[in-house]
C-alpha positions as CSV (number, residue, x, y, z in Angstrom):
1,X,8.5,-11.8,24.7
2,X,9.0,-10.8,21.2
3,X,5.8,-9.3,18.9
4,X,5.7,-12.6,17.0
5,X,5.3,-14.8,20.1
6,X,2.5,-12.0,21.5
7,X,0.2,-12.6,18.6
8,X,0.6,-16.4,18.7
9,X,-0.6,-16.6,22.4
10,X,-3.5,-13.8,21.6
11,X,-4.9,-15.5,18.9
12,X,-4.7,-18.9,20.0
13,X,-2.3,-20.0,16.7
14,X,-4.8,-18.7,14.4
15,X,-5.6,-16.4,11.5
16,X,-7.5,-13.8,13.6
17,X,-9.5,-12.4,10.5
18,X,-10.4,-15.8,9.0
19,X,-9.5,-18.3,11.5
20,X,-6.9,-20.4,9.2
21,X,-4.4,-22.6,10.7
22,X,-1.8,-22.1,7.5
23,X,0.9,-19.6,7.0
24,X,0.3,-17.6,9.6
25,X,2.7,-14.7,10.3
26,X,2.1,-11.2,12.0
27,X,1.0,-8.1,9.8
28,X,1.7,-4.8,11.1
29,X,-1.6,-2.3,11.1
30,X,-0.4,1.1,9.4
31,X,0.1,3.4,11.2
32,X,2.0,1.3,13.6
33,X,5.0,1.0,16.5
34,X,5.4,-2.2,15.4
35,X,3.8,-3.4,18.7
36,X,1.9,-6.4,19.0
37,X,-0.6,-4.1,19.6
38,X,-0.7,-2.7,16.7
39,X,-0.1,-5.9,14.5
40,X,-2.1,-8.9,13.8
41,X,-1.4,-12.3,13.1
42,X,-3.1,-13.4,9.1
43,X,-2.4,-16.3,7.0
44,X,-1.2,-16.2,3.9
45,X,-4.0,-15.6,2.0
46,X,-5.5,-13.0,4.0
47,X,-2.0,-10.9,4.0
48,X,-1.5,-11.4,0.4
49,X,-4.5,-9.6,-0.3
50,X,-4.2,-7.0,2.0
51,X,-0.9,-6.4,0.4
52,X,-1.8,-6.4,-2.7
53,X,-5.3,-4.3,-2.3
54,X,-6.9,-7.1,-4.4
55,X,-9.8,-8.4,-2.4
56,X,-11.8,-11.3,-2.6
57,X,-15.2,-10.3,-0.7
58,X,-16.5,-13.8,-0.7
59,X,-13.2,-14.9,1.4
60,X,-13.2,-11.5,3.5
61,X,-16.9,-12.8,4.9
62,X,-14.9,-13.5,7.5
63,X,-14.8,-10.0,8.6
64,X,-18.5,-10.5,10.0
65,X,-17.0,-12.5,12.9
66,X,-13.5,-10.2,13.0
67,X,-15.1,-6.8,13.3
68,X,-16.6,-8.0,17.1
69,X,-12.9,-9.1,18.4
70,X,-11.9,-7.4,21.6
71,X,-8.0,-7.0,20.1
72,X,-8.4,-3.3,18.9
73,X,-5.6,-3.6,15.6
74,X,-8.5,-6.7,14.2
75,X,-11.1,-4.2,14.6
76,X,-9.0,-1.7,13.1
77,X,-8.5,-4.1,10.2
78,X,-11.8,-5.1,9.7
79,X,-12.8,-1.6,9.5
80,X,-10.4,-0.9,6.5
81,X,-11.0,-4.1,4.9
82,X,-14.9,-3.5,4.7
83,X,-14.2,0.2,3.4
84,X,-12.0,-0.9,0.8
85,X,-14.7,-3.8,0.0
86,X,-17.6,-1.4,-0.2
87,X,-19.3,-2.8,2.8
88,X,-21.9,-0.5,4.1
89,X,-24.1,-2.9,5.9
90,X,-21.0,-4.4,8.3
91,X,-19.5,-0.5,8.8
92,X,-22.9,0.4,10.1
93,X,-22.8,-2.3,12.8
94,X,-19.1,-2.3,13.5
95,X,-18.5,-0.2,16.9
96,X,-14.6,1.6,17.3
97,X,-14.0,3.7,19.8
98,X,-12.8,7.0,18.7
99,X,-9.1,6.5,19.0
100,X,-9.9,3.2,16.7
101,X,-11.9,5.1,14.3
102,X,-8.9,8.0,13.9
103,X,-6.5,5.1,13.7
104,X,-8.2,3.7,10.9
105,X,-9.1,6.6,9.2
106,X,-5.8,7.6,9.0
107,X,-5.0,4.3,7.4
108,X,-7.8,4.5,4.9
109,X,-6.6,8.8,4.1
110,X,-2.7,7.6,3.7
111,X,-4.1,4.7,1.0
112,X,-6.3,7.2,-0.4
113,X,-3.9,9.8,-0.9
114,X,-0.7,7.9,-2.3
115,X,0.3,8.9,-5.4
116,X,0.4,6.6,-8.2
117,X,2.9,7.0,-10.8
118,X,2.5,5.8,-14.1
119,X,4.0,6.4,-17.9
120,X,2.9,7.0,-21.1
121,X,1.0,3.8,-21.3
122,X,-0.3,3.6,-17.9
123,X,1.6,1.0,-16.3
124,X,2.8,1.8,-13.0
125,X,6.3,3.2,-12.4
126,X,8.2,2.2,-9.1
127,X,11.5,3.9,-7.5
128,X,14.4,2.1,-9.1
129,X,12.9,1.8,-12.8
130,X,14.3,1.9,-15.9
131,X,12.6,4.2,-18.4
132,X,12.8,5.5,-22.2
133,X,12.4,8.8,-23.3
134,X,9.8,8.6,-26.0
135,X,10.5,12.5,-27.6
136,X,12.8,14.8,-27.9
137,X,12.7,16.8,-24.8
138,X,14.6,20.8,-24.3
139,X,15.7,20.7,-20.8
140,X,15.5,23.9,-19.5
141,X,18.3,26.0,-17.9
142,X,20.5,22.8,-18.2
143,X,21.6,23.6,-22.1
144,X,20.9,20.0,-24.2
145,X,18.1,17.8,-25.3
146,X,17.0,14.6,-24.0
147,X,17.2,12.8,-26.6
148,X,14.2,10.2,-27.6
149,X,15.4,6.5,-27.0
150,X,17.5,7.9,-24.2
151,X,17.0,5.0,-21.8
152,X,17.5,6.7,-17.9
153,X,18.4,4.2,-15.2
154,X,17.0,4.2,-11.2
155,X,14.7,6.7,-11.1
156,X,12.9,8.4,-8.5
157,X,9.9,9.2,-7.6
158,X,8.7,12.7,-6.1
159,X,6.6,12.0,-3.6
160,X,4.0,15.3,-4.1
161,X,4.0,15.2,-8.1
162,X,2.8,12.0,-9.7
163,X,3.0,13.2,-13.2
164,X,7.1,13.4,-12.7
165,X,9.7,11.4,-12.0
166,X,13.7,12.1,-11.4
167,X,16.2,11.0,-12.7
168,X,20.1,11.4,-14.6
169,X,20.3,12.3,-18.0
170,X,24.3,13.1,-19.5
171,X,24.8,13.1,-15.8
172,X,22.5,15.9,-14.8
173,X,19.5,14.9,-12.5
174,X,16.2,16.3,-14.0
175,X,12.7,15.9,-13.7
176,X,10.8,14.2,-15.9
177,X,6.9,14.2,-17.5
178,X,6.1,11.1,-17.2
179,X,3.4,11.2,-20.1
180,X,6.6,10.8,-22.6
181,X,8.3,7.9,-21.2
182,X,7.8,4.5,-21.3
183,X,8.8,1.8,-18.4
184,X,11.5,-1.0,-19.7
């Protein structure tokens, strides 16, 4: 039986945070196997959010019912949901075992500890961008400027220094401030 059919028969064709009968598709529970075990099934709505890490408390009440479920990735969820919404009253009540508690703390650490990059005028820079080089920049030990207005194509993004990115300029691949670009 394949993951999506699993979650179907567990939660009875339902959204098992909010109980919604529309859109419903599974949502794996970082970190995860990909195991129905380790997924649950949301609607639309709920997984949007998730996704996005824009919450709507008043629609994640829900999570009052969810956090009791005996399915130990809806637990999970409900105990990262009601972190991220601030929820000390529910988080007090909410019981995990200890491998669900590492499982979710884990889950909460990785989305605390991603690194967000962002140029000069704090929008948020993704791998694949296009950027422009807003000054005149000396690159060292490669001989010639970067010029400003220099526009540099799929970049990349370290992932342990979020005030750089990487990327080709006159063919050489250097790294970048990020304070003196600006995304296209």
């Amino acid at each position: 039986m394949n993951t999506e059919k699993e979650l179907v028969a567990r939660s009875g064709g339902v959204c098992e945070l909010c109980a919604s009968s529309e859109g419903l598709s599974a949502l794996e529970v970082a970190p995860s196997d990909g195991s129905s075990e380790q997924s649950i099934y949301v609607c639309e709505n709920c997984k949007s959010q998730i996704e996005s890490g824009e919450l709507d408390e008043s629609h994640f009440n829900c999570l009052n019912d969810a956090m009791w479920s005996e399915t130990p990735a809806v637990k999970v969820m409900s105990y990262i949901l009601l972190n991220k919404l601030g929820r000390q009253d529910l988080l007090d009540m909410i019981y995990l075992d200890d491998a669900e508690k590492k499982w979710g703390d884990s889950a909460l650490n990785a989305a605390a500890n991603k690194i967000v990059h962002k140029d000069a005028n704090g929008v948020v820079l993704n791998a694949g961008d296009s950027v422009v080089i807003l000054k005149d920049l000396e690159v060292k030990g490669a001989g010639f400027t970067a010029k400003r207005g220099t526009t540099v194509t799929r970049i990349a993004l370290p992932a342990d220094i979020d005030d750089h990115i990487e990327g080709r300029v006159n063919g050489t691949k250097i790294y970048l401030k990020t304070e003196f670009l600006k995304k296209v």
